[in-house]
C-alpha positions in Angstrom: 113.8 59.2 -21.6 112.2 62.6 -22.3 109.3 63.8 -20.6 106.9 66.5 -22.0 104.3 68.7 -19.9 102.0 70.5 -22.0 99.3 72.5 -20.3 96.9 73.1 -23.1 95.7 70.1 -25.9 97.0 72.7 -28.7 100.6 72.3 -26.8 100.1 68.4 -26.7 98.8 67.7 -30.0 101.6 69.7 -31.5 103.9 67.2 -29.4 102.6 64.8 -30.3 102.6 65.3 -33.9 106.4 66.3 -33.5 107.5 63.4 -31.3 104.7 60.7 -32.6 106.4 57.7 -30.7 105.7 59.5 -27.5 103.9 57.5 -25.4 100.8 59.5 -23.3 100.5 59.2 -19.7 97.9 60.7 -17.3 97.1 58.4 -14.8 99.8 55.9 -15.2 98.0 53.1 -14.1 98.8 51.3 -17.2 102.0 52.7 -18.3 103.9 53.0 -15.1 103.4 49.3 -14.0 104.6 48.5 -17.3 107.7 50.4 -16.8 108.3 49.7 -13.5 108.3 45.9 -14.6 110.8 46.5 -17.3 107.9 45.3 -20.1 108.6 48.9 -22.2 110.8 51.3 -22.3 109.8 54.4 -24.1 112.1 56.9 -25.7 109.7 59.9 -24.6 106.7 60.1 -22.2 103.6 62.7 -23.1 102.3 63.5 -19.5 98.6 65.1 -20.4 98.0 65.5 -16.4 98.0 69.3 -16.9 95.8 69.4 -19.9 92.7 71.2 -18.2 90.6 70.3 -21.0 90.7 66.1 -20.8 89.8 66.0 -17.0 86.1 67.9 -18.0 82.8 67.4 -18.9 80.1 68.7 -20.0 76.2 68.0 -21.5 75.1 67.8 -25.2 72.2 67.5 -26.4 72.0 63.9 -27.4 74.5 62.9 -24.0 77.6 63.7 -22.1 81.3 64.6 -23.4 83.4 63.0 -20.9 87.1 64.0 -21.3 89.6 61.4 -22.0 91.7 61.9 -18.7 88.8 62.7 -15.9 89.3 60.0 -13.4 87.0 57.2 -12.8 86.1 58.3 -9.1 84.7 61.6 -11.0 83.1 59.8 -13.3 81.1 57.8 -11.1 80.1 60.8 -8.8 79.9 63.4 -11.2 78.6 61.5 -14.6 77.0 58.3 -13.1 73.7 59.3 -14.0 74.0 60.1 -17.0 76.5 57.4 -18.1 75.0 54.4 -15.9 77.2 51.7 -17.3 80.2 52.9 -17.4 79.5 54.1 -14.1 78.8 50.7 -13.0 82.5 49.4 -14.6 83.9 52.7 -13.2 83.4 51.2 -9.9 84.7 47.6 -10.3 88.3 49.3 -11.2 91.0 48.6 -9.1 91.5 50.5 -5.4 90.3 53.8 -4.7 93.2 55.2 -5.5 93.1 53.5 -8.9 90.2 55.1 -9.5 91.3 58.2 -8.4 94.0 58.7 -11.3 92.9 56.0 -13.8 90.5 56.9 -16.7 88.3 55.9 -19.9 91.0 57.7 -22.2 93.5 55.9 -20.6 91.6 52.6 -21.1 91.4 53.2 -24.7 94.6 54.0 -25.1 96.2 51.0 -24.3 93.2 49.3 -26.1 93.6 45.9 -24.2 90.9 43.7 -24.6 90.3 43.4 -20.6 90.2 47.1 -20.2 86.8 47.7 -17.6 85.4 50.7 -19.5 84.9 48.8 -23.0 82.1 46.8 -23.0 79.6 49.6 -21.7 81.4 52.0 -24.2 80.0 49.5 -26.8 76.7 48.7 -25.4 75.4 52.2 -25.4 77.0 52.9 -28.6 79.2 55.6 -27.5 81.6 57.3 -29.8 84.9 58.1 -29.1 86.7 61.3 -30.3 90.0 61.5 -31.5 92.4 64.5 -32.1 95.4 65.7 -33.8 96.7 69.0 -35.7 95.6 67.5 -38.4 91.7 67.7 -37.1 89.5 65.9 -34.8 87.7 63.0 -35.7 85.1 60.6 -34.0 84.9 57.0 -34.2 82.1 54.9 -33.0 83.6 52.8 -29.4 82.3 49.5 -32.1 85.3 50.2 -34.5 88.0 51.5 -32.9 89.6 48.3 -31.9 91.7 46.4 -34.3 93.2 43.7 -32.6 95.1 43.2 -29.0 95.9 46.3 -27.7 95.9 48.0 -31.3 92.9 50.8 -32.1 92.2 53.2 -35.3 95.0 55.9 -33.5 97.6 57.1 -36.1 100.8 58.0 -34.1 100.3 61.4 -34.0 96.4 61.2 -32.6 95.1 61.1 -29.0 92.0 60.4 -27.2 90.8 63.4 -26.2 86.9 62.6 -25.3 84.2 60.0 -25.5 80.7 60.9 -26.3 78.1 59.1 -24.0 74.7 58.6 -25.8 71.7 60.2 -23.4 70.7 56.5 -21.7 66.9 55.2 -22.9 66.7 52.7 -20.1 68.3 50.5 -17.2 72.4 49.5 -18.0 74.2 47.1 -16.4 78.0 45.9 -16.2 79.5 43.2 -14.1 82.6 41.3 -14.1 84.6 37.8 -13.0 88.0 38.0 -11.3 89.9 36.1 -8.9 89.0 38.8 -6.5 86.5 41.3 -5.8 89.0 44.5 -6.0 93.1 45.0 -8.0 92.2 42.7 -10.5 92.1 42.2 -14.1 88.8 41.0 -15.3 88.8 36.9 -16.5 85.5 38.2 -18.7 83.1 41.3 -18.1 79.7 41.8 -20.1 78.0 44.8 -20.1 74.1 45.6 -21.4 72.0 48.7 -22.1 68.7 49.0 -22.8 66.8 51.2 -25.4 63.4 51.3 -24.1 62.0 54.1 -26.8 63.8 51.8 -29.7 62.8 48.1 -28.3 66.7 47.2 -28.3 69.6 45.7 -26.1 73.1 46.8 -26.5 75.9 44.3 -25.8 79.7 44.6 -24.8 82.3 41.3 -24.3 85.2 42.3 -22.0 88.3 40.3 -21.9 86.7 36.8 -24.1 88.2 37.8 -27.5 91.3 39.9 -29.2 89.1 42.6 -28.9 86.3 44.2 -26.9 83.1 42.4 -28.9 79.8 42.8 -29.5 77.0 39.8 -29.0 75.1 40.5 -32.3 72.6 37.5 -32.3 72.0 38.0 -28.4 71.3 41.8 -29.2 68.5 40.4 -32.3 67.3 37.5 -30.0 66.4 40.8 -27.1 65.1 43.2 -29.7 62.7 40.3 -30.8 61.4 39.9 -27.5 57.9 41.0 -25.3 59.0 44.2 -23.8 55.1 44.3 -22.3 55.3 41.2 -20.7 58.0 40.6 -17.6 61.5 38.6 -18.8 60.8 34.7 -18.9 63.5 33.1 -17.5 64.1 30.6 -20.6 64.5 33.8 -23.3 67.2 35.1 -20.2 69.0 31.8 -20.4 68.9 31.8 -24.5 70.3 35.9 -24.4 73.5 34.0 -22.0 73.9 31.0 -24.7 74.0 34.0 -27.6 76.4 35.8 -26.0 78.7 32.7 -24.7 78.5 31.8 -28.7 79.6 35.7 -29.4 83.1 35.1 -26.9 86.4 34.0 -28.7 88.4 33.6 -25.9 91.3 31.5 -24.7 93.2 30.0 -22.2 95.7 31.9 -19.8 97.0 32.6 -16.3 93.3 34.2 -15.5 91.3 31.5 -17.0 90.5 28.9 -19.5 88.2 29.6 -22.6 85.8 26.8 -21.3 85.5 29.0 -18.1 84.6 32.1 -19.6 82.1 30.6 -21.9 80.3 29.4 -18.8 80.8 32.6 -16.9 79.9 35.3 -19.9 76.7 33.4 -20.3 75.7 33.8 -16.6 77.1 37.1 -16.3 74.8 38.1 -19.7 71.5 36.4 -18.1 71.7 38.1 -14.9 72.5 41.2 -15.8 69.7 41.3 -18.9 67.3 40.1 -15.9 68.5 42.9 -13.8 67.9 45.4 -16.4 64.8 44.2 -17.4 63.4 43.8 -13.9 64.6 48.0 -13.2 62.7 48.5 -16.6 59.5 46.7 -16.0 59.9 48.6 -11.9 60.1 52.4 -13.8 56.8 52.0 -15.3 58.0 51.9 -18.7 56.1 48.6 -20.0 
C-alpha cells in the first residue's frame, strides 16, 4: 500500500490528481475501521492530517468556512455558535476521542447516508466546496449526494471546506440509536429555522439512499403563524410530512416501519423545540 503525506493542499491536490484512486484519510474514523475489518483494501492512502489549511476556519460575510478536516470537538467549541446544528450533530458523534479526530469532510467523503453531519448540512443550506488542480468548485450540501455512499467528487477532487450559511434562527438535530454514544444513527432529522424569511429547513439522516430533504414538511412550516406559539396538531402534521419524505428499509439497525415512526417524532419535537427557543428570543 502506498502512503502519501503532503503538507500543503497544493501538494495534495497534485497527488491526488496523479494517483486519483488514492483514497483520503484524516481522521480515519471511517477508513481505518474499514481496513482493519478487511472490508477495503486500498492500493494508496492520501493522509491530509498535515494539511494546515483543512483543520481551519474562518468568518465570511454571509457565514463560516469550516475546513474539511477540523475535528468535530473544534467544531463544537470553536464554531458552535455560529454553526448551531451541526454543532448539535457534532456532539452526538461517537466517543470523545471520535470527536477528537473525526470531521465534516471526512463525513462527506464517504457520503453514507447515516453520516451525523448531513442532515444539518442540508437544513441550513450549506454549501460544500470542492477542489482539484483543475479549480475549486462549490456545490450546494442538497446535491452532492448521488446515491449510497456516492457524491458529485470526480476522482481527482477533494473536500476541502464547507460553507455554513450565517444562522437566522433556533436549529436543531437529534438522532435514534441503540445507544446513547459509538453508534451509527437508525434515523436522525435535523431542522433550521429562517426567522427573517418565514422558512424551515429539513435534513433526513440514515431513512433513504441518500441524506433527504422533507420538501412538503418544509411548505407545510413556511405556511404556518410564525406570530402565534406552535399548536401542537401543525407539530404533529410537520412529523407525518416528514415520515412521508423517509425511504428507508430494513436492516441490522432497524426496520423501515420503525424509522417511519421514529423520524416523525424526532421531526415534531425538534420543530417544537425550535419554535419554542424562537417564540423565547423575542423574535415573534
Amino acid at each position: 500500500m502506498e502512503f502519501m503525506r503532503p503538507t500543503t493542499l497544493a501538494e495534495a491536490l497534485a497527488m491526488k490528481a496523479a494517483t486519483p484512486e488514492a483514497v483520503p484519510i484524516a481522521g480515519g474514523t471511517d477508513v481505518m475501521v474499514e481496513i482493519n475489518f478487511d472490508k477495503r483494501r486500498p492500493g494508496a492512502l492520501l493522509d491530509l492530517s498535515s494539511v494546515a489549511e483543512l483543520s481551519a476556519w474562518d468568518l465570511r460575510d454571509d457565514g463560516t468556512r469550516i475546513g474539511a478536516a477540523l475535528p468535530y470537538a473544534r467544531v463544537i467549541a470553536e464554531v458552535g455558535e455560529r454553526a448551531p446544528g451541526l454543532a448539535a450533530a457534532a456532539r452526538t458523534v461517537g466517543s470523545p476521542q471520535i470527536r477528537n479526530r473525526g470531521s465534516v469532510g471526512g463525513n462527506l467523503g464517504s457520503a453514507s447516508p447515516a453520516g451525523d453531519a448531513h442532515p444539518p448540512l442540508l437544513a441550513d443550506g450549506s454549501t460544500v466546496e470542492i477542489a482539484s488542480v483543475r479549480g475549486t468548485r462549490t456545490v450546494p450540501a442538497r446535491e452532492f449526494f448521488t446515491g449510497p455512499k456516492k457524491s458529485v467528487l470526480e476522482p481527482d477532487e477533494l473536500v476541502t471546506a464547507v460553507l455554513v450559511p450565517a444562522p437566522r434562527g433556533p436549529q436543531q438535530f437529534a438522532k435514534v440509536g441503540t445507544r446513547n454514544a459509538m453508534v451509527i444513527a437508525v434515523c436522525s432529522f435535523a431542522v433550521a429555522l429562517d426567522t427573517e424569511a418565514l422558512t424551515v429547513g429539513t435534513g433526513i439522516g440514515s431513512a433513504g439512499p441518500t441524506p433527504l430533504r422533507a420538501v412538503e414538511a418544509e411548505r407545510f412550516a413556511a405556511g404556518l403563524d410564525w406570530d402565534a406559539d406552535l399548536p401542537e396538531s401543525a407539530a404533529r402534521r410537520f412529523g407525518d410530512l416528514v415520515a412521508q419524505a423517509a425511504r428507508p428499509i430494513d436492516d441490522v439497525r432497524g426496520t423501515a416501519a420503525y424509522r417511519r415512526h421514529a423520524l416523525g417524532v424526532l421531526a415534531r419535537r425538534t420543530l417544537t423545540w425550535a419554535w419554542a427557543e424562537y417564540r423565547r428570543s423575542g423574535c415573534a
